[in-house]
C-alpha positions as CSV (number, residue, x, y, z in Angstrom):
1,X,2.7,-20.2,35.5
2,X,-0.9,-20.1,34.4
3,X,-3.6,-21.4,36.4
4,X,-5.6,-24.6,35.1
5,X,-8.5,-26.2,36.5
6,X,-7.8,-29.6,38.9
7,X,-10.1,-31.8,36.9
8,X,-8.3,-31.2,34.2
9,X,-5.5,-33.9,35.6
10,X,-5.6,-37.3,36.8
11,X,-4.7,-38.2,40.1
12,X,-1.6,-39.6,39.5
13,X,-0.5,-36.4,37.2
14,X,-1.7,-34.6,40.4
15,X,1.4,-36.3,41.9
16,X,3.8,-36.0,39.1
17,X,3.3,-32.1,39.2
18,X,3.9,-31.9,42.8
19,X,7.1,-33.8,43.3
20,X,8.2,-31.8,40.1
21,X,7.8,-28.5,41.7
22,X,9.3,-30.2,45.1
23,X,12.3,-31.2,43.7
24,X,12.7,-31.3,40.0
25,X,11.8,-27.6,38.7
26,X,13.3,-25.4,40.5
27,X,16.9,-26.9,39.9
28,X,16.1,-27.2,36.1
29,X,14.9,-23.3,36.3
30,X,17.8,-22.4,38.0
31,X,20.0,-24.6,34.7
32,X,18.5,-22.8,32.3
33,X,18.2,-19.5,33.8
34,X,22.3,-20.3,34.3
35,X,22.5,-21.3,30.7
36,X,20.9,-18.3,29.5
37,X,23.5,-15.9,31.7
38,X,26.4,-17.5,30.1
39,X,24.8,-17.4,26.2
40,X,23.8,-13.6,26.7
41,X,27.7,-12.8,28.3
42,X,29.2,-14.9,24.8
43,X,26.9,-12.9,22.9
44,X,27.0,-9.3,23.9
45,X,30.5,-8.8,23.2
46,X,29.4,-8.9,19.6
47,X,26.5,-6.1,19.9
48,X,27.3,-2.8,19.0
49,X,25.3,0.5,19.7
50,X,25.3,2.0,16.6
51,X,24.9,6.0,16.6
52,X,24.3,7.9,12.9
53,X,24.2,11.3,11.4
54,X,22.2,11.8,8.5
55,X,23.9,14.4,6.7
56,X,20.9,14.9,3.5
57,X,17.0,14.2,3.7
58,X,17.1,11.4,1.5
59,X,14.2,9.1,0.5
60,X,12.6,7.5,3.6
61,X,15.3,9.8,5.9
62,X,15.1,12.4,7.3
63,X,18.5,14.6,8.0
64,X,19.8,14.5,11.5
65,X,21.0,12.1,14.3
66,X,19.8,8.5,15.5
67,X,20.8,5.4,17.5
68,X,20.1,1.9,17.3
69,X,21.9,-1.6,17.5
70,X,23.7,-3.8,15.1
71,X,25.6,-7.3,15.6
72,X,28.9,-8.6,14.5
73,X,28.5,-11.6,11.6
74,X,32.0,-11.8,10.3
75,X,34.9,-10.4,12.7
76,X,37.6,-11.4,10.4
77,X,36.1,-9.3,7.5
78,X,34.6,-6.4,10.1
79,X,30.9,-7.1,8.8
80,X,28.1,-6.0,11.1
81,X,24.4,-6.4,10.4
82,X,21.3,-4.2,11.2
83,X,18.1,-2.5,9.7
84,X,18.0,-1.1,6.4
85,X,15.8,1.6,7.7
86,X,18.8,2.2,10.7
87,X,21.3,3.4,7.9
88,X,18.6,4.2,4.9
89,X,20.0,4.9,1.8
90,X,21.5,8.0,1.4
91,X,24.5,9.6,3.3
92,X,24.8,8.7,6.6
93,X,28.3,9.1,9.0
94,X,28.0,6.1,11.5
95,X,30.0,4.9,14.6
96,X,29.9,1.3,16.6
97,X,30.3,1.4,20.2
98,X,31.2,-1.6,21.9
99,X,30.3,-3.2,25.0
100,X,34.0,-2.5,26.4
101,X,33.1,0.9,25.3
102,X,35.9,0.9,22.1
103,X,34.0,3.4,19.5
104,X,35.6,2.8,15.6
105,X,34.2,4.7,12.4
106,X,31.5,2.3,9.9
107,X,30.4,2.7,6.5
108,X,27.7,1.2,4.6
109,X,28.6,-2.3,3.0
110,X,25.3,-3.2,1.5
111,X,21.6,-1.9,1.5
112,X,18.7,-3.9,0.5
113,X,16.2,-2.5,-2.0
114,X,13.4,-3.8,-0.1
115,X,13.7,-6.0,2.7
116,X,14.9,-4.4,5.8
117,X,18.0,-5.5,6.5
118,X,21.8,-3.9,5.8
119,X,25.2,-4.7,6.5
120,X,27.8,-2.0,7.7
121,X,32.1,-2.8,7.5
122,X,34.6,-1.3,10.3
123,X,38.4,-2.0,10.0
124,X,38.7,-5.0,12.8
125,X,42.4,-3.6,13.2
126,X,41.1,0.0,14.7
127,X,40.0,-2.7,17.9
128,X,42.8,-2.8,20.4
129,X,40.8,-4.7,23.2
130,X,37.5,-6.3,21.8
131,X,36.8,-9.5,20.1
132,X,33.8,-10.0,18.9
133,X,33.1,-13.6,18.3
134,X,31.1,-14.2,15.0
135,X,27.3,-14.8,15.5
136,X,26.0,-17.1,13.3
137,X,22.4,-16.8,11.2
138,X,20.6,-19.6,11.7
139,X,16.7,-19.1,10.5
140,X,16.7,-22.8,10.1
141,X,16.3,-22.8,13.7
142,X,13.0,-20.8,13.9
143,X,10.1,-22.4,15.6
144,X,6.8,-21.6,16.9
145,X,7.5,-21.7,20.9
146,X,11.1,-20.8,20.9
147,X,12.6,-18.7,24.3
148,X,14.4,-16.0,22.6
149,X,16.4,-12.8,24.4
150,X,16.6,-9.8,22.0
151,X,20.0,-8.0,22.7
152,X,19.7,-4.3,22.2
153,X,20.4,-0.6,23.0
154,X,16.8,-0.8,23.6
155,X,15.6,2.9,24.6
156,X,19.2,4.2,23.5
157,X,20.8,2.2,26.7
158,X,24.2,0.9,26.3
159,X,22.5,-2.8,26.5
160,X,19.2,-4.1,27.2
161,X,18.1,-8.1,27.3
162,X,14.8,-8.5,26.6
163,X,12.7,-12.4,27.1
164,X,10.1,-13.3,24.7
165,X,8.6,-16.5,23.0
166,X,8.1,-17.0,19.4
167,X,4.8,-16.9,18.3
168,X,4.2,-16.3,15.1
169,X,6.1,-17.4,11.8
170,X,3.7,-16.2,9.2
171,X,2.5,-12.2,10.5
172,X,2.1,-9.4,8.3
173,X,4.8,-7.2,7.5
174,X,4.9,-4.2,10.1
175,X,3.3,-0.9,8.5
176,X,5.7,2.5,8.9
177,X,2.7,4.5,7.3
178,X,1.4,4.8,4.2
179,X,4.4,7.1,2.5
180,X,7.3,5.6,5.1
181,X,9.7,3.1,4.1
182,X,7.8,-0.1,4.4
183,X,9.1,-4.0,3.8
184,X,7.0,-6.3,1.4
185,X,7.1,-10.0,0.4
186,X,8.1,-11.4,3.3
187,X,6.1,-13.1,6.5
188,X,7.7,-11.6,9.2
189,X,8.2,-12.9,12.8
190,X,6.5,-12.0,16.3
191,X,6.7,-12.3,19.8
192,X,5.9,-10.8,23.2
193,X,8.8,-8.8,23.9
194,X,8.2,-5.2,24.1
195,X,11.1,-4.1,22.5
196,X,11.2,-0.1,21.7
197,X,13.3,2.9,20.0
198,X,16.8,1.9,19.7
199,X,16.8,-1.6,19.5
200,X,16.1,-2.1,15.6
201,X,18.4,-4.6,14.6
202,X,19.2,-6.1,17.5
203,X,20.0,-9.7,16.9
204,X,17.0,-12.0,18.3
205,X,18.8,-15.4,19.9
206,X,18.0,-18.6,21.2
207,X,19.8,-20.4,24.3
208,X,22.8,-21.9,21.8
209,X,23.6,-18.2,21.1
210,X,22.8,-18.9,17.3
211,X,21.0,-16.2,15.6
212,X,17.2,-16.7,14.8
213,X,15.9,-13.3,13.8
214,X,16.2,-9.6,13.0
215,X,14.3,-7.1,15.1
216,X,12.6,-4.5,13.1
217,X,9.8,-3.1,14.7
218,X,7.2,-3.2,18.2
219,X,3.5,-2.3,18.7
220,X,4.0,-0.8,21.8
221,X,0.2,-1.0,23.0
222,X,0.3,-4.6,22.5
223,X,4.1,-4.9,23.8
224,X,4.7,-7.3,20.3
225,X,8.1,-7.2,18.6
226,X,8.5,-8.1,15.2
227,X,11.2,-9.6,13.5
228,X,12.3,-10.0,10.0
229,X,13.1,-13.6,9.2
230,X,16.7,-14.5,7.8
231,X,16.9,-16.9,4.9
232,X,17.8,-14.0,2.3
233,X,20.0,-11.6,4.9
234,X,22.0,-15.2,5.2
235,X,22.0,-15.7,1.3
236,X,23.1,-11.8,0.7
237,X,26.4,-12.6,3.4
238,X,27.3,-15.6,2.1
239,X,27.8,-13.6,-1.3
240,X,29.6,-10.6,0.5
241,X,32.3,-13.2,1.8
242,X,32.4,-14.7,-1.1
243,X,33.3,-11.0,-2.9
244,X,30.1,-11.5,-5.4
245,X,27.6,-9.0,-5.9
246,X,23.9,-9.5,-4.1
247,X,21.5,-9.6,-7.7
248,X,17.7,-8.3,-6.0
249,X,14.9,-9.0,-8.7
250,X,11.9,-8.0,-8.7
251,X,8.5,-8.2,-10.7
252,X,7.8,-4.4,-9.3
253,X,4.3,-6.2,-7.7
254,X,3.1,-6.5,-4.4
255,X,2.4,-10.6,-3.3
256,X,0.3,-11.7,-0.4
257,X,0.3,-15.1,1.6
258,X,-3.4,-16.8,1.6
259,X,-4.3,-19.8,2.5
260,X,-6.4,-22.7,0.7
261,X,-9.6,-22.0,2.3
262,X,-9.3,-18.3,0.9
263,X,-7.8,-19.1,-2.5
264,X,-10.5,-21.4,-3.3
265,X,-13.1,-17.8,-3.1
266,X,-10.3,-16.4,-6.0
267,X,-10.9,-19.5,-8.5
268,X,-8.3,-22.1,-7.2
269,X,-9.3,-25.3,-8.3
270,X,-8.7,-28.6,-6.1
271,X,-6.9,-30.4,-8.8
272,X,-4.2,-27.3,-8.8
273,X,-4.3,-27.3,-4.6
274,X,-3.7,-30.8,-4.6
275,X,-0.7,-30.4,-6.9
276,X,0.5,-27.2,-4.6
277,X,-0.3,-29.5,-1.3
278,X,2.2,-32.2,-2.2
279,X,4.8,-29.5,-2.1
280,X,6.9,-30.0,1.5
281,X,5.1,-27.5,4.0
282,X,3.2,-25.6,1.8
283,X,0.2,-23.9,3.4
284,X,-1.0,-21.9,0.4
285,X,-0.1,-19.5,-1.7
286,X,0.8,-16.0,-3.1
287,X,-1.6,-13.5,-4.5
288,X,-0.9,-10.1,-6.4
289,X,-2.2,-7.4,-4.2
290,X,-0.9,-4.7,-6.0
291,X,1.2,-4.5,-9.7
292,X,3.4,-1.2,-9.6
293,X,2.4,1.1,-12.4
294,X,4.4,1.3,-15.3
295,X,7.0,-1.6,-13.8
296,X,8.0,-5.0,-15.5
297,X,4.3,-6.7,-14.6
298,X,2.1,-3.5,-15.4
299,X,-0.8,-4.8,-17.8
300,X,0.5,-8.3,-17.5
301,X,-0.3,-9.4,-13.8
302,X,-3.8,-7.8,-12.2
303,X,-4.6,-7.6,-8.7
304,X,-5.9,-10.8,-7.3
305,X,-4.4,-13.7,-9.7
306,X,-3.0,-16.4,-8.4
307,X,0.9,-16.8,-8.9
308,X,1.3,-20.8,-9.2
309,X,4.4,-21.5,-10.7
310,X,7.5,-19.8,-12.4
311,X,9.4,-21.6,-15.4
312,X,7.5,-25.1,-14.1
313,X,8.5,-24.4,-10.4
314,X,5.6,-24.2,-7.6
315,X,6.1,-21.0,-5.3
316,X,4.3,-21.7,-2.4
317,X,6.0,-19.5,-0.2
318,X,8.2,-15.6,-0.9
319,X,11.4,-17.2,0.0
320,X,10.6,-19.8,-2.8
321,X,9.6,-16.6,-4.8
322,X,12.5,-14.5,-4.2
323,X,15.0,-17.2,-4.3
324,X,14.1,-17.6,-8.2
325,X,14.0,-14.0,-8.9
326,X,17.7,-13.3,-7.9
327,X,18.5,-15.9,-10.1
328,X,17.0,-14.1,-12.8
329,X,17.7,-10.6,-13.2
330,X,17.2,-9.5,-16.6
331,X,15.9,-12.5,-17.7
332,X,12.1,-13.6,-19.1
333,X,10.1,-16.1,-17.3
334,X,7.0,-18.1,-17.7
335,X,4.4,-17.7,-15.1
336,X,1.9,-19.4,-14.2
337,X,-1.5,-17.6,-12.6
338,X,-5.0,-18.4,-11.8
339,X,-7.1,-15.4,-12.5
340,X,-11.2,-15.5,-11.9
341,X,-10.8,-19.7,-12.4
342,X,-9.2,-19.7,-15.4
343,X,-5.0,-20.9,-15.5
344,X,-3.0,-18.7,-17.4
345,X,0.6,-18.4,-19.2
346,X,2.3,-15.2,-18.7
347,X,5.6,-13.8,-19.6
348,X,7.4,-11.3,-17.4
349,X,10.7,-9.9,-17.6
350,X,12.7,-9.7,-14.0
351,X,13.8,-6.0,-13.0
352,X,16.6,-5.5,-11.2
353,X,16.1,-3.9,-8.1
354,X,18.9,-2.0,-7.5
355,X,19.0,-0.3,-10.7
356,X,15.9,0.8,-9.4
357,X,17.0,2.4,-6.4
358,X,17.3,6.2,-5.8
359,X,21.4,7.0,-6.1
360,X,21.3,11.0,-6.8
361,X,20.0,14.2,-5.2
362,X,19.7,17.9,-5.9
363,X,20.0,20.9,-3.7
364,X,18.4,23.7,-4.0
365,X,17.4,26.6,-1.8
366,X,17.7,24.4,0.8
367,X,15.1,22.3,-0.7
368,X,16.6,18.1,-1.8
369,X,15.4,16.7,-4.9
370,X,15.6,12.8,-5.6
371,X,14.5,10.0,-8.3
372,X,11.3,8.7,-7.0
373,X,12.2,4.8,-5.3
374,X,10.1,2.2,-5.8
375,X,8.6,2.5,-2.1
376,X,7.4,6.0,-3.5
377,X,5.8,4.3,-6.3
378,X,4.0,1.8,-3.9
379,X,2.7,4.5,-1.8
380,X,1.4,6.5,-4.8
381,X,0.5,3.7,-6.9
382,X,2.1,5.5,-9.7
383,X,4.8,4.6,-11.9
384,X,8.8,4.8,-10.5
385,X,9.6,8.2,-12.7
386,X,9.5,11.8,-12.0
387,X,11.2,14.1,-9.1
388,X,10.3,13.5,-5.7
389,X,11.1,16.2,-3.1
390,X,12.6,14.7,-0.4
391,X,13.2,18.3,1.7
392,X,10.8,21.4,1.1
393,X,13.5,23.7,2.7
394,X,13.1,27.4,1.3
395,X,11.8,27.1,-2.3
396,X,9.5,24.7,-1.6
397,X,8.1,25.6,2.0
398,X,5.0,26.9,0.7
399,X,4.2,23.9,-1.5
């Protein structure tokens, strides 16, 4: 408990604070700590350690073995959920383990072409003891403050429970390095709780058991954990038990958050931020920071304009953003941007994002050869075409 100066209370709230650590606290620590042992039991039975062998260097993979976590969402239809960058997207052999130590076989369900989230299927008939109970995703539930426990195989242990506070709803996407596999347009979440190898996707809780969150990443000198938020992983399930496919589009650009007191340096005007302000929540809006050579946006959008509005619709927010785009694979929409002051109407087509992704690879003298993805094409800044080497081996060793 921190330390606060005595002036800094009344008298009487002297009083309060005394009797409360006297008689109230302590039982209501001892309630919640109680609570919190009976939510994390429910809970673990659903948490799987999740070992993988990467059978071919494939785009942001390298081949060989790995471990990490994942979480039942659907026990009737065998649907588990963890990182996209856990099972990558090439070919992968994967096992679940769980916590009554029954291993079955996993395959890859569905990958996402940017965010880093994926879902894996077992058979629920190969378990002859465990039943997982179904956590639900519930992003809704996401607050500034919140006691969460992540629930991991944090350093490759069986299962770790790790405490933290929510305390950030609008960080920075975590960087993997400038050629890695990193996620983009998306705030991402963060909190205090040390988290290391292992634990990516680990299910991030709060006392009702309900998930919050998706771990993803740690900065280990600053003990933070970050954690991908879940309004689209909850959209891409509700289509998997459903049987539909999960439509990803894209305008092949780079988007940052800013907020009014920056976009006004970048020509917003206050008749336009009064407009945006009226929108529920909305704390600013989205800039291009980067337009993808060659992609749908490539001579249309420029670095720095404003994105206002699609079709007539405000986007103050990527979830607003990306909401609109899956709607509209393949189609042409209106835009409207704010570029050095002056409001502009724009036409871009929306790509699909998955015929974007890398499905092929070549061997050769050891070497693997792939179609660059568009995370190449980010790194580069250089159109999505051409052959990326994804191994050297022999032929190319000297390259």
């Amino acid at each position: 408990m921190p330390i606060v100066p005595a002036k800094s209370f009344p008298p009487f709230a002297l009083v309060a604070l005394a009797a409360l650590a006297l008689l109230g606290a302590p039982a209501a620590d001892a309630a919640g700590d109680e609570r919190w042992a009976r939510t994390v039991s429910r809970v673990a039975d659903s948490v799987v350690s999740l070992k993988l062998a990467y059978l071919r260097s494939f785009d942001d993979i390298e081949q060989g073995n790995s471990t990490a976590t994942g979480f039942v969402v659907d026990a009737a239809r065998g649907i588990v959920l963890t990182n996209r960058h856990v099972v990558g997207s090439g070919p992968v052999r994967l096992s679940a383990t769980f916590q009554n130590h029954e291993r079955v076989d996993a395959v890859p369900l569905y990958r996402d072409p940017v965010h880093d989230f994926a879902f894996l299927r077992y058979d629920p008939a190969e378990l002859a003891y465990a039943a997982p109970p179904s956590l639900a995703l519930r992003p809704d539930k996401v607050a500034t403050g919140l006691d969460i426990r992540v629930i991991g195989s944090d350093g490759g242990e069986q299962l770790s429970i790790l405490p933290g506070t929510i305390a950030r709803l609008d960080r920075e996407v975590p960087s993997y390095g400038r050629y890695g596999y990193n996620d983009f347009n998306t705030f991402y979440l963060q909190a205090a709780s040390g988290t290391s190898g292992g634990s990516s996707g680990s299910p991030v809780i709060d006392v009702h058991g309900d998930v919050v969150a998706l771990n993803a990443a740690a900065n280990s000198r600053t003990a933070s954990s970050f954690f991908l938020p879940l309004e689209r992983v909850r959209h891409a399930l509700e289509r998997l038990r459903e049987g539909k496919p999960i439509p990803r589009g894209g305008l092949q650009t780079l988007f940052e958050h800013r907020p009014f007191r920056e976009l006004s340096r970048l020509g917003l005007d206050a008749a336009t931020e009064r407009r945006v302000r009226g929108t529920a929540g909305a704390r600013g809006l989205l800039v291009a920071s980067q337009v993808i050579p060659g992609g749908v946006a490539s001579g249309v959008l420029e670095e720095g304009d404003i994105l206002v509005a699609i079709d007539g619709a405000l986007i103050p927010d990527f979830v607003t953003l990306e909401a609109l785009l899956d709607d509209s694979v393949g189609r042409t929409l209106d835009l409207e941007v704010i570029r050095h002051g002056e409001t502009l109407a724009l036409e871009l087509a929306v790509a699909d994002l998955h015929a974007l992704a890398p499905s092929r690879l070549l061997e050769l003298g050891d070497a693997v050869l792939q179609n660059p993805s568009i995370q190449h094409a980010r790194a580069m800044n250089r159109e999505q075409k051409g052959v990326v080497v994804a191994r050297p081996g022999y032929l190319f060793s000297r390259a």
